[in-house]
Each structure stands twice: as structure tokens, then as C-alpha cells.
N, C-alpha and C positions, 0 to 999 in steps of 0.2 A: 476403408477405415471402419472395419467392423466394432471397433469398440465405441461406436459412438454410441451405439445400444445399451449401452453397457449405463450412459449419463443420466439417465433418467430416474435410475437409482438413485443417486446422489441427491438429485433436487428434491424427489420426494421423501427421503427420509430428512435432507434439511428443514424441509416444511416441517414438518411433523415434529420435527424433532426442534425447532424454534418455537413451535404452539406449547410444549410439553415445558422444556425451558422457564419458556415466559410467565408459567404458573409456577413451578417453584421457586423463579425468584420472587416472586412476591410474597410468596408464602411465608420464605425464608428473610424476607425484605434484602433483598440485594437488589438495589435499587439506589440511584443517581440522583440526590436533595438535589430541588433550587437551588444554583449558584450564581455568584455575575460570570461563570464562564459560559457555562452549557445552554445558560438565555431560553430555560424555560420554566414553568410557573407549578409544574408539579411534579411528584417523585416518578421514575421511569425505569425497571428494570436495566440494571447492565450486565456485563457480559456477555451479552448474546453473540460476542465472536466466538465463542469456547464452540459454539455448535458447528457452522460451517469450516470452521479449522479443522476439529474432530471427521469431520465428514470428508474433508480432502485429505486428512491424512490416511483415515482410512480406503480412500478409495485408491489413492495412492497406493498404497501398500500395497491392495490387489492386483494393481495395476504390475507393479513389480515381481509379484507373486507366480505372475503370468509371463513374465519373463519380455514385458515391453518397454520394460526402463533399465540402466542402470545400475548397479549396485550404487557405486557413489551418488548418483542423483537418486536413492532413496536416502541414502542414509543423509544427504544436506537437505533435500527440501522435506522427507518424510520426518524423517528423526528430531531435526533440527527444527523444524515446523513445529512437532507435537510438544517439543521444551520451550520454544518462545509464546505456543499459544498458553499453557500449562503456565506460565511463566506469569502472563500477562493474567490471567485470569485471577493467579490469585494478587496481584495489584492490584485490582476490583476487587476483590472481597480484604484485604488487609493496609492498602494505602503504602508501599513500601516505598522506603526514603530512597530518594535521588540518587546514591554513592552507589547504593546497594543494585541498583535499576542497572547504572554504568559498569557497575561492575558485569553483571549478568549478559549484558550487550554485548560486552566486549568480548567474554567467554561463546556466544554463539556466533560473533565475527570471528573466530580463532578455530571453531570448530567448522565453521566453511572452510576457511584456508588450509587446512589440515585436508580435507575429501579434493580440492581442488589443486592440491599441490603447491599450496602462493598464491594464488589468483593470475588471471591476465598480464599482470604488471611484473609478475615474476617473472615471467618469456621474454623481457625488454629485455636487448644483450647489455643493454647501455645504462638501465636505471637500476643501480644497487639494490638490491634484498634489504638492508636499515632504510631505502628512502619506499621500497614497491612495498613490502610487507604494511608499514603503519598508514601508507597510503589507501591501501585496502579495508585494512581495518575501521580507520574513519569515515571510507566509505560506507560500509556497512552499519554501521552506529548512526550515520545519520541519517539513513535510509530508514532507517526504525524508528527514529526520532522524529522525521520528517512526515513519516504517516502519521503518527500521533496526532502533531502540529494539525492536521489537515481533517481530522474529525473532533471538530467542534460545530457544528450543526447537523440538523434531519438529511440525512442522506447522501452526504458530502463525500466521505471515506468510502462510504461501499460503490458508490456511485463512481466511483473514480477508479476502482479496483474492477467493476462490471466491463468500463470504456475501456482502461489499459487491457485486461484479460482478453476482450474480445478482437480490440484493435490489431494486437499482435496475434493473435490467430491467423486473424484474415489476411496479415504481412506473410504468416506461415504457408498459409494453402495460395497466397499469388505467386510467392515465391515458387511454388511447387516442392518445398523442403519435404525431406522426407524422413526429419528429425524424430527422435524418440521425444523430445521436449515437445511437441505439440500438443501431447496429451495435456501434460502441465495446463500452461492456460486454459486450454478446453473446460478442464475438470475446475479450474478455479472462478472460472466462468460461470457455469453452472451453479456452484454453491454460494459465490457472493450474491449472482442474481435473484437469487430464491430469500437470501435474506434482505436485499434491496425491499423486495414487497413487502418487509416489518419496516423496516428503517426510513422506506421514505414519507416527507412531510404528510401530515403530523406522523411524527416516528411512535411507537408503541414501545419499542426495545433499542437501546444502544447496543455497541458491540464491543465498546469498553477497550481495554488492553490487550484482552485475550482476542478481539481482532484486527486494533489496530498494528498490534507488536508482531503479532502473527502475519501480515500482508507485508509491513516494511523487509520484515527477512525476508520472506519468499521473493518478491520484488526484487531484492537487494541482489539476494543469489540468482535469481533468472537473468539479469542482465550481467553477471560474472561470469556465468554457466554458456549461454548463448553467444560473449564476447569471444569468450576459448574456443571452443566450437564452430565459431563464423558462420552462425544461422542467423543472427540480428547482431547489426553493429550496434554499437558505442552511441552515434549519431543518430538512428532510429529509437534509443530507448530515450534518449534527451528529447529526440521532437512527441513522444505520445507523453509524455510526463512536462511536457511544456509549460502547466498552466502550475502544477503541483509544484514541482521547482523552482517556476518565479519567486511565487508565495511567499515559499516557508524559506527561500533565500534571503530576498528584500527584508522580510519583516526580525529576520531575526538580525539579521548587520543593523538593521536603522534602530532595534530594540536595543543592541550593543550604545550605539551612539545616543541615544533620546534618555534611557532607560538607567538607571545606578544597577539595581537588580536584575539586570534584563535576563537572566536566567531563571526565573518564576513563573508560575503558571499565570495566561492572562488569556486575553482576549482580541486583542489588536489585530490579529490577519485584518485584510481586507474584506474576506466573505463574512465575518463574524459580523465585522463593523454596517455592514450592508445590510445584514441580517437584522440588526438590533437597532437600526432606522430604520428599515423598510417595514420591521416589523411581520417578517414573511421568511421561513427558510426557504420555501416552497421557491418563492421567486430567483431566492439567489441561488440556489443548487439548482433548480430548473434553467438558470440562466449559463451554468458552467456546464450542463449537460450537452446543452445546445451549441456551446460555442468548442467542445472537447468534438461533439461530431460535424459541425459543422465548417469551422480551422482545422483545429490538432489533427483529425483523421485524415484527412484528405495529405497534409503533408507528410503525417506517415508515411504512407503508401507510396508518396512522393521519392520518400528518402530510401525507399527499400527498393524499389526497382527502378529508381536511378538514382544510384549511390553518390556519382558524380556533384550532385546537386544537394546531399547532405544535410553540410554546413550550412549553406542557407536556407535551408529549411527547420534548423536548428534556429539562428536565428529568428526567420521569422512564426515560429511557432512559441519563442518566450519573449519575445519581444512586448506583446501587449499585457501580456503578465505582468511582466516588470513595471509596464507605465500603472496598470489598474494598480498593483499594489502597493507601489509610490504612493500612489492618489490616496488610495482611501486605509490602508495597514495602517503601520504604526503613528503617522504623520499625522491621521487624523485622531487615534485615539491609542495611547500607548500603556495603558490598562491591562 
């Protein structure tokens, strides 16, 4: 795997390139006021996903340049990547309305399905193209939406993008695949991690839409891309994303039932709620970090080289999700 020499780049022009960032936005004040969402007490740079997106795009690119990926897996994760982070960025600088968000979503779900033929669900001889097409699509929409959901505190979102990215690596090289995808996470790897050391508790920089919107596609299409392929199930992406799923599951069904508006921006996940008693992101991001490596991983790995055993490792990798965000989501404060 001689291109792993190749990563080093990447991290170091993300540094650099999140240092350079962090001063023009404040220059330019693009920057994230005190809200009751975001639960801190002074203005903070956002954006700063536009950097590490930029930087896997373009590493990507090279990467394809060089003739070790796909065309279609440049043009979904490279292409499609560089319009949703593009996309998200100027969310963060213009606030654009909700319709307009869905609309655009729905246009980068439709532009995977187009490079992938349908998706995974279009090979079912048995489920209709009007039920596999819209099924897909919503997947995708909410995979986008679900990252979102999931960076509302110091180091939540990237921290969760470092553990999936690297976790599925290490499912890559046990497996002994010998996929052109492995670049992918490698590479996403690298440049979330290097923004990780802005983001985490006390954060310096967000990463705003331009990374959260940017991570949900990529996400969304790796476990499309890798289902078709049969280099990671279906079952393995559900158990690494075990804790993220509960979450943004639970709390948005109980926000349906609790909530009139429950389509609004709030605060209610469970980590937020934890965060803003405890008074500490540090403690509750340091506590998902720990329990992502020291549960979620371990059943990965479970699920991938012994497939047989899956399903229950699906379950019990969302299983405490579910209870934790019952407990403390929307139930206890649905704000």
C-alpha cells in the first residue's frame, strides 16, 4: 500500500490550511453567536469543514488521477462531495431556508443514484424501482440530516467521523480486501483527524455545514457504494454507527410525539442535554469516544469476520443508544 505516503500531505496542508482559515474567518466574522443551541458563551469561527472537505476532495481527485479509483467513485464521492461541502458552506455564511436545504439534498441523493445505477435496492428482483428508488433517496437525505443532528457540541461530529473512518479501515485491512474503497476512509481519516485537534473541547473552530453536510453524503454513499460491492455489509455499517443512529432516531420520533414544531432547530439529543448539566462537552464527547472504542468497535469487527453473528451485534451495539437517549433526549428536555 504505497500510497499511504502519499497521507501525510493531506494532514499537513489540513493543519495549515484550518490555521489560515481560522483567521479569515474572523476577520470576515464568520462566526457562530451565542445561541441556546450550540451551548457556548462566545462567538467561534464556523465553517471550518470547507477545509478538510476541500482537502479530501482534492486528495481524492489525485488519487483518481492516478488511476486508483474509479471513475464513478470519483465522480459520487469526489464531485458530489465538493457540491454538498460547497453547498453547506454557504449555509454558514447565508442561513438558507429549510425547503431550499431539502431541495438540494434531494438533488445530491439523485445525483448518487444516477453514478450507482439505483442503489443496492435496485438489484432486489423483488422490490419495485417506485418502492427501491424513494427508498434510497431518503436514505440519503437522512444521513445528511442526521450528521447534522449530531454536531451540536466540542467535538461530537468530527470525533464520530475519525472512529467510523478508522473503524472501517481496520474492518478493511482484517478483512484483507483488496478494494479500491479503502483509500476512501484512509484519506477521510486523515483529514477529519487533523481537524479533530481544532474541534476538540474547548473547540476553537466549528465545522459548520460545510462539514457536517459534507460527512453525511460521503457516509451515506460509502455504505451504498461498499453494500453493491460486498466489501462491508449493511449490518457492519449499522453496528459502527450504533450510537449516532440511536440518537438522532429516538430523538427525532419522541420530538414528533412531545413537540408541535418538532421540525425546528433545538437542542434535546441526549449529549447536548448532558452537556448543558454537566456543564462540560469534554466529559460527554470524551465519554462517546470511549464507549464508540471501547463497545461499537469491538462489535464491528465482530460483525465483519463473523457475519453469521451480525444481527446481534446490530442489536447490541444500538441497544444502549436507545436506552441512553430515551433517558436523557427529548424526555427530559425537548427544547
Amino acid at each position: 500500500m504505497d500510497w499511504f505516503k502519499y497521507l501525510i500531505i493531506p494532514a499537513v496542508v489540513s493543519y495549515f490550511g484550518i490555521i489560515l482559515y481560522r483567521r479569515v474567518a474572523i476577520s470576515r466574522d464568520i462566526v457562530a453567536n451565542p445561541n441556546f443551541r450550540n451551548l457556548h458563551a462566545s462567538p467561534l469561527p464556523v465553517g471550518g469543514g470547507i477545509v478538510f472537505s476541500f482537502v479530501f476532495v482534492f486528495g481524492l481527485f489525485f488519487i483518481w488521477w492516478l488511476n486508483q479509483i474509479s471513475d464513478d467513485l470519483f465522480w459520487v464521492l469526489g464531485v458530489g462531495g465538493c457540491v454538498a461541502a460547497l453547498f453547506g458552506f454557504l449555509d454558514d455564511l447565508k442561513d438558507i431556508r429549510a425547503s431550499r436545504k431539502l431541495a438540494v439534498h434531494l438533488l445530491l441523493s439523485g445525483w448518487v443514484l444516477f453514478w450507482l445505477g439505483g442503489g443496492p435496492l435496485s438489484y432486489i428482483e423483488w422490490l419495485p424501482a417506485l418502492v427501491a428508488i424513494p427508498a434510497s433517496v431518503l436514505f440519503l437525505v437522512w444521513m445528511i440530516n442526521a450528521y447534522n443532528f449530531m454536531d451540536g457540541i466540542d467535538g461530537m461530529a468530527v470525533s464520530g467521523a475519525v472512529f467510523v473512518s478508522g473503524a472501517i479501515t481496520l474492518v478493511m485491512l482484517l478483512t484483507n480486501s483488496k478494494s479500491e474503497f479503502i483509500i476512501v476512509p484512509v484519506l477521510l481519516l486523515t483529514t477529519t483527524s487533523t481537524f479533530m485537534v481544532f474541534n476538540w473541547p474547548p473547540a476553537s473552530i466549528f465545522m459548520g455545514d460545510s462539514g457536517s453536510v459534507f460527512l453525511g453524503y460521503i457516509f451515506g454513499s460509502l455504505i451504498l457504494v461498499t453494500a453493491m460491492s460486498g466489501d462491508i455489509s449493511i449490518w457492519t455499517w449499522l453496528v459502527v454507527f450504533g450510537y449516532f443512529f440511536a440518537d438522532t432516531t429516538v430523538t427525532q420520533i419522541m420530538r414528533v410525539i412531545l413537540v408541535k414544531k418538532w421540525y425546528r432547530a433545538h437542542r434535546s439529543h441526549a449529549y447536548q442535554n448532558l452537556a448543558r448539566i454537566t456543564g462540560s462537552h469534554l466529559k460527554v464527547t470524551g465519554g462517546v469516544v470511549l464507549y464508540n472504542v471501547v463497545w461499537i468497535l469491538p462489535l464491528t469487527l465482530w460483525s465483519a469476520m463473523k457475519p453469521e453473528t451480525a444481527i446481534l451485534a446490530v442489536v447490541l451495539s444500538i441497544t444502549p443508544g436507545l436506552i441512553f437517549s430515551f433517558k436523557y433526549g427529548p424526555m427530559l428536555s425537548s427544547s
